[in-house]
N, C-alpha and C positions, 0 to 999 in steps of 0.2 A: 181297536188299537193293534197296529204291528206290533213284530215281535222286535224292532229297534226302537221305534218307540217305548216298546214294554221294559227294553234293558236299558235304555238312557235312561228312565224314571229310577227303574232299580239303583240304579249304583249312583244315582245323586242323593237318592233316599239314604242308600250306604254311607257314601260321604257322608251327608249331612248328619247322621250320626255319627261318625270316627269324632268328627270336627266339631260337635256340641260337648261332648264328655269332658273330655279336658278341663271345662267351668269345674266339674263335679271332680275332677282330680287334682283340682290348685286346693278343693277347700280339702278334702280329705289330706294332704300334705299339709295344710297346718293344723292337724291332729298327731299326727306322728307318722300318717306312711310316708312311704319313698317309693321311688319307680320301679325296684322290687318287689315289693309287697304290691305295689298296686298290678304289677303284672304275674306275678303268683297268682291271688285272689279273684284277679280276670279270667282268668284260662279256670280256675277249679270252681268255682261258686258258678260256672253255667252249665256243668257237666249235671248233675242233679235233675237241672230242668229242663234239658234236653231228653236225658233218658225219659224225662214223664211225656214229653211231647211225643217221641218215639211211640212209649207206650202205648198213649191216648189211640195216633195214627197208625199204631199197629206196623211202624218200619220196623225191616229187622234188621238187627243186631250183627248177627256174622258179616265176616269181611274173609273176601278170600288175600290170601299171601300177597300177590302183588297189590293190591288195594290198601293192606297194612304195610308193608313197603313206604307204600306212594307217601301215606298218609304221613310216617315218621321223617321220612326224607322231607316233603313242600312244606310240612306244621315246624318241626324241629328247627331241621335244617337251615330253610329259607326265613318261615315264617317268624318261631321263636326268636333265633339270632337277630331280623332286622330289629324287634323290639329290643333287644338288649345292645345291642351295639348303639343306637339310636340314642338309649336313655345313657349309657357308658360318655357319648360323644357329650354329651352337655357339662360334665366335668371341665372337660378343656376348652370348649368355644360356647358360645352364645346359644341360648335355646333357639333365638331366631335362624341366625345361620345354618345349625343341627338341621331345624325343621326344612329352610330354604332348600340346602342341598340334598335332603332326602327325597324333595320333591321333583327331582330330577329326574326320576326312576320313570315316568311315563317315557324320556328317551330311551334311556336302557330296554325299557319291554319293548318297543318301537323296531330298536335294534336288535333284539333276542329274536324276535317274531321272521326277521327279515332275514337276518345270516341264517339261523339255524333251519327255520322252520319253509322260506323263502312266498312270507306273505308279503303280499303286492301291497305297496303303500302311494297309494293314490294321493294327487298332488292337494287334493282340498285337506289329506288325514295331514300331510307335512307341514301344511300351513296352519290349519290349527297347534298343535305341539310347537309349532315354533314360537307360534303367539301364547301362548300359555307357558310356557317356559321362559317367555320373557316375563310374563307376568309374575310370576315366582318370584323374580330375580327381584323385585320392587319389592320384597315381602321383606330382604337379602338383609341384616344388622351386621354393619362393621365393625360394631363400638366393639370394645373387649380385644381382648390379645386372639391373635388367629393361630392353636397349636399344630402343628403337625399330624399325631395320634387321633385331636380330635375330627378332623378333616376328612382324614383316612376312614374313622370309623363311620362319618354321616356318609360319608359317599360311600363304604362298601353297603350300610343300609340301603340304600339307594337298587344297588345291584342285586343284592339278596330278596328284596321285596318284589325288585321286576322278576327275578324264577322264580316267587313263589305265584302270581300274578299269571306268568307264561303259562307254569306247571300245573292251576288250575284248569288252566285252558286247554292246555294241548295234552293233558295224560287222562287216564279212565274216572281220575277226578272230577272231570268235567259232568259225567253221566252219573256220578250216584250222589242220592239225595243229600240236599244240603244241611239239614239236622243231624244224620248220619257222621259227614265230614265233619261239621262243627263239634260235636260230642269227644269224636276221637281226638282231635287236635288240640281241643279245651286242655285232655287229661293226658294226653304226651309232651303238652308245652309246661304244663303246670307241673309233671313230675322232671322235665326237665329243669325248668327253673328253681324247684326245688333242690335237684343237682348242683347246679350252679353255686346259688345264691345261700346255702345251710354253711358250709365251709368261711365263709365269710362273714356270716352274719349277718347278711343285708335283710333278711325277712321278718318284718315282727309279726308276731301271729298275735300278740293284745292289742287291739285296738277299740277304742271307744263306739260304742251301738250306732251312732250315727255317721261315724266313719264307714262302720263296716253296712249301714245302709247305703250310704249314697257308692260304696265297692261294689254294691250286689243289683245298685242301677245300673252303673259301668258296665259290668258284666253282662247284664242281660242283654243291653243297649249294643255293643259292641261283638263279646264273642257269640253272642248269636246273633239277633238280628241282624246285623252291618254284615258281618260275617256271611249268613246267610244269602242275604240279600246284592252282595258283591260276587258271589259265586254264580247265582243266577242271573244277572247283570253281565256277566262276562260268559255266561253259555250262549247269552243273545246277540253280542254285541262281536267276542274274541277282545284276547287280553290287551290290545296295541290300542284301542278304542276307548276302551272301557278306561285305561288309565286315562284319559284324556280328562274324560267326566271327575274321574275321584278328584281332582283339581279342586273341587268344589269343598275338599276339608279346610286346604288353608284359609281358606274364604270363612267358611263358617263358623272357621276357630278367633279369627280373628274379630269377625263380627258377635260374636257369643262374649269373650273376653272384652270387648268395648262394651256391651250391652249391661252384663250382671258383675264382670269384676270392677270395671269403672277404668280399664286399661286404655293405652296412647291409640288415636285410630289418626293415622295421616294422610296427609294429601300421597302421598306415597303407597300406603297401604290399598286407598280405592284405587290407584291406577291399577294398583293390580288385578283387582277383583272383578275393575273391567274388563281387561284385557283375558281374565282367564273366561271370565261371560261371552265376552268377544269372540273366543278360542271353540266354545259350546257352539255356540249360531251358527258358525261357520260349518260345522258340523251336521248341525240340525240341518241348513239350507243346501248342504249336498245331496246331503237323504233324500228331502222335497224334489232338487233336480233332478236325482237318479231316477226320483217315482216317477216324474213326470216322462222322464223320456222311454218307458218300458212301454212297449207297444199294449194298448189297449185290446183285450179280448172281448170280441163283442159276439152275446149269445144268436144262435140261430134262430131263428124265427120260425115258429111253426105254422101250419098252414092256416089261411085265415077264411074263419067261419062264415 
């Protein structure tokens, strides 16, 4: 297996968990959390079992200054905020919409990667994203009032998640282990939101044992594995790519919510899900091009017996 091969697997794997959990956070919300508590209890209930996996593996532990830097700036900064803005934005417009424009952000990184960093976007990478982006759009719910505030906040999620995405990518993030990154980020997003969300009151810290099981699936599922597994996805791939694939959460969100909640699945919905399938192929069959036209190396022949 190549190593683009090896990161498309990754980060559809990633996806495909981001985009199954959600089931497991409709039912915990009719218990009594809220997108607080579930994003508290995400970030700190996998801190625990990272440091054991650590352990186990014998990673260590120290981070030098810029590495802690990094970590509070792409976790905090980038990462924390898109969730909270994100979950903020469904106040004023439609979960649909929220989600639809958040999934923009493969342009935004597309765009980050190019101005900033001045990575070459090959004409097959712009025809995928464009197909995939339209396919979002299919995902797009008009019903409900369209606010201003909420708008604002899906879209700056949108941009916040493409630097955290970039920042994975392009800073020393990239090269230290992804248990490591996950641990710290788990416990500076968790004492951030704890920041946040104490003053307010949005966090309940009682909640019922099967709440807080299926919180400590999320967790596992999410701030680590997905986590994990999205990090290394985007060592193989580069962040402008790799978003292409995470495409694959609305998809799976939506097919999971048809499957176990009993939710609306429309002729609208599979267009999209084609077209972002559609957006993958197009991707996968450049790869196969590219292979194909690298000049074969053919070994030398040693002398015959």
């Amino acid at each position: 297996m190549n190593t683009k091969t090896k990161g498309i697997l990754l980060t559809i794997a990633s996806a495909l968990l981001f985009g199954v959990t959600p089931v497991l956070a409709s039912l915990t919300y009719d218990m009594g959390s809220n997108a607080s508590t579930l994003t508290f209890y995400r970030n700190l209930m996998v801190v625990p079992v990272l440091i054991i996996v650590m352990l186990v593996k014998k990673i260590p532990f120290r981070l030098h200054k810029k590495e802690l830097g990094l970590i509070l700036l792409v976790g905090i900064v980038f990462r924390a905020s898109t969730t909270y803005m994100l979950y903020d934005s469904y106040q004023y417009i439609g979960i649909g919409t929220s989600t639809t424009l958040h999934f923009l952000y493969p342009v935004f990184t597309a765009l980050i990667c190019r101005v900033f960093f001045k990575e070459h976007m090959g004409k097959f990478k712009i025809i995928a994203l464009v197909i995939a982006s339209a396919g979002i759009l299919f995902f797009f719910d008009p019903s409900g009032s369209l606010q201003w505030p909420g708008l604002v906040l899906a879209i700056a999620s949108a941009v916040t998640y493409s630097c955290y995405m970039t920042g994975m990518d392009k800073t020393a993030l990239r090269d230290i282990n992804p248990n490591k990154v996950a641990c710290y980020m788990g416990l500076s997003n968790a004492l951030a939101m704890l920041a946040l969300d104490i003053p307010s009151g949005n966090i309940v810290f009682a909640l019922p044992p099967l709440a807080m099981g299926y919180t400590f699936i999320i967790a596992v599922c999410t701030s680590f594995l997905a986590v994990a597994l999205l990090q290394m996805g985007i060592k193989e791939l580069g962040a402008s790519t790799a978003a292409i694939f995470c495409m694959f959460e609305p998809v799976a969100s939506m097919l999971s919510g048809w499957i176990f909640l009993g939710e609306a699945f429309s002729w609208s919905n599979l267009s999209g899900c084609l077209l972002i399938l559609g957006a993958v192929a197009v991707i996968v069959m450049s790869d196969h091009r590219s292979a194909d036209k690298r000049p074969q190396v053919v070994p030398e022949q040693g002398p015959s017996r």
